[in-house]
N, C-alpha and C positions, 0 to 999 in steps of 0.2 A: 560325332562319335569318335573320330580321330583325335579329335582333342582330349577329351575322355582316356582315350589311352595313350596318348601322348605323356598327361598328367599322371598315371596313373605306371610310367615307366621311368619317372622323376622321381616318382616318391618310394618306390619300390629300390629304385638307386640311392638315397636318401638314408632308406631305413639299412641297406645293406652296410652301408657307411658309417649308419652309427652302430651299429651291431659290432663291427669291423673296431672302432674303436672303443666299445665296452668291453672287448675282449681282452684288448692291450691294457688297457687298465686294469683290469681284474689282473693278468697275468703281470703286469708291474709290482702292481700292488701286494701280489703273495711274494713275490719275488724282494723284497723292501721289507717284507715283514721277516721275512726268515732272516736275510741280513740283520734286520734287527734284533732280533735272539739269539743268532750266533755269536752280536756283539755285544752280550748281555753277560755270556760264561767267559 
């Protein structure tokens, strides 16, 4: 059973991390797009 939640506090660390960098991404990503239209006009 320990293992079980052992695993299951890995993966839970895991998805916070990739959450953690979809976020940055996303806010990259708007953040590169505006610069891009600013340097449009």
């Amino acid at each position: 059973m320990a293992e079980l939640e052992s695993e299951i506090l890995q993966l839970r660390k895991a998805l916070n991390e990739a959450r953690l960098g979809r976020d940055i991404i996303k806010k990259a990503t708007a953040y590169f797009a505006q610069e891009s239209l600013e340097n449009t006009r």
